[in-house]
N, C-alpha and C positions, 0 to 999 in steps of 0.2 A: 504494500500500500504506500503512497505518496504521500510529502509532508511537505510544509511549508518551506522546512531548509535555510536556505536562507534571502528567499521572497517573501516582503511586505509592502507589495506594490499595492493589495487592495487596502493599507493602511495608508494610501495617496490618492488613491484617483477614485476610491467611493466617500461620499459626504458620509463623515459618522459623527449621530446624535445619540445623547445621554442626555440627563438631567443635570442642568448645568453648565454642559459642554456642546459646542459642535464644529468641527470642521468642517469647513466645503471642501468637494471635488476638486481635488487638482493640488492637497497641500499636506503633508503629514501631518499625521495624528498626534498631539502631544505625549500621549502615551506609548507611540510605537516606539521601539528598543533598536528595532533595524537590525538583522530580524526580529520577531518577536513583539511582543506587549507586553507590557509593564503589571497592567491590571487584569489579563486574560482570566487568570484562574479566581479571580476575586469579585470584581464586578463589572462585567462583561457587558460593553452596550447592548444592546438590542438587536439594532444594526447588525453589528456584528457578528452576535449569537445565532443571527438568521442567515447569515451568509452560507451558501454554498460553492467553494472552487469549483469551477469544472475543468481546467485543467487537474487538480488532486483526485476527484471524481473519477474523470475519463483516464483512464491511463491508455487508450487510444492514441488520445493527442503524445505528440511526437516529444522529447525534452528540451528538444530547442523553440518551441513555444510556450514554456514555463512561462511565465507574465515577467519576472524579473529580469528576463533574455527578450523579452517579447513586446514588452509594454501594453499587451494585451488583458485585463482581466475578464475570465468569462465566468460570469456568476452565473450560476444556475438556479432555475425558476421551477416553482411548484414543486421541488425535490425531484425533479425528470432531468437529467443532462442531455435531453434534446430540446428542450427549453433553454435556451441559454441568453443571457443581455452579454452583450459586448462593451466592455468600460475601456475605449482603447485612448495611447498617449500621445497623440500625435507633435504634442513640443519639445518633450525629449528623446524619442525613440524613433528613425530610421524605418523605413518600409512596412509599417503596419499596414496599408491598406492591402500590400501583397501578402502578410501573415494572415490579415481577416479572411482574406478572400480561402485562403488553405484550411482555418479553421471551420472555416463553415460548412467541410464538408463531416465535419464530428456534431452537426447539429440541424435539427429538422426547421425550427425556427428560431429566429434570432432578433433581437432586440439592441440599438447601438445608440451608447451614448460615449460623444467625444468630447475631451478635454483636451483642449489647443493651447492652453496657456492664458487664459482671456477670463 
């Protein structure tokens, strides 16, 4: 089985809210450790706790589309990894549109949201 290792790109490019707390899209989480969090085993956002990788999920997808190498993250919707939203980076990371277009063949329907920097 796949682990985070040392990717915490969805601690960058998904908005995560707590009570209290929120980052938008596109900016590290105060708590991420890189890799890692800080408060995972303690009090877990929401956001968070509801997240599903689908690169960790699919072990289909290939390694050099880990989101850390890829700037890709593909979260996975309704607990199905053919559901997938596409969180992808396009202000720091090189040829994503050519990685999406490859990933989407590990998913039936896909959902894209990009962060340009903006």
């Amino acid at each position: 089985m796949r682990t985070c290792g040392d990717c915490s790109e969805c601690c960058r490019l998904l908005a995560i809210q707590m009570e209290g707390y929120y980052t938008p899209q596109g900016h590290w989480c105060k708590y991420c450790t890189q890799p890692g969090c800080s408060i995972y085993n303690t009090s877990i956002p929401k956001s968070c706790k509801d997240y599903f990788c689908g690169w960790i999920q699919n072990e289909n997808i290939p390694d050099e589309y880990k989101p850390s190498l890829s700037g890709i993250v593909l979260e996975v919707l309704d607990n199905n990894p053919n559901t997938t939203k596409f969180w992808i980076d396009e202000k720091n990371f090189d040829n994503t549109y050519v990685v999406a277009k490859k990933l989407e063949q590990y998913t039936q329907r896909k959902y894209t949201k990009i962060y340009n920097g903006e």
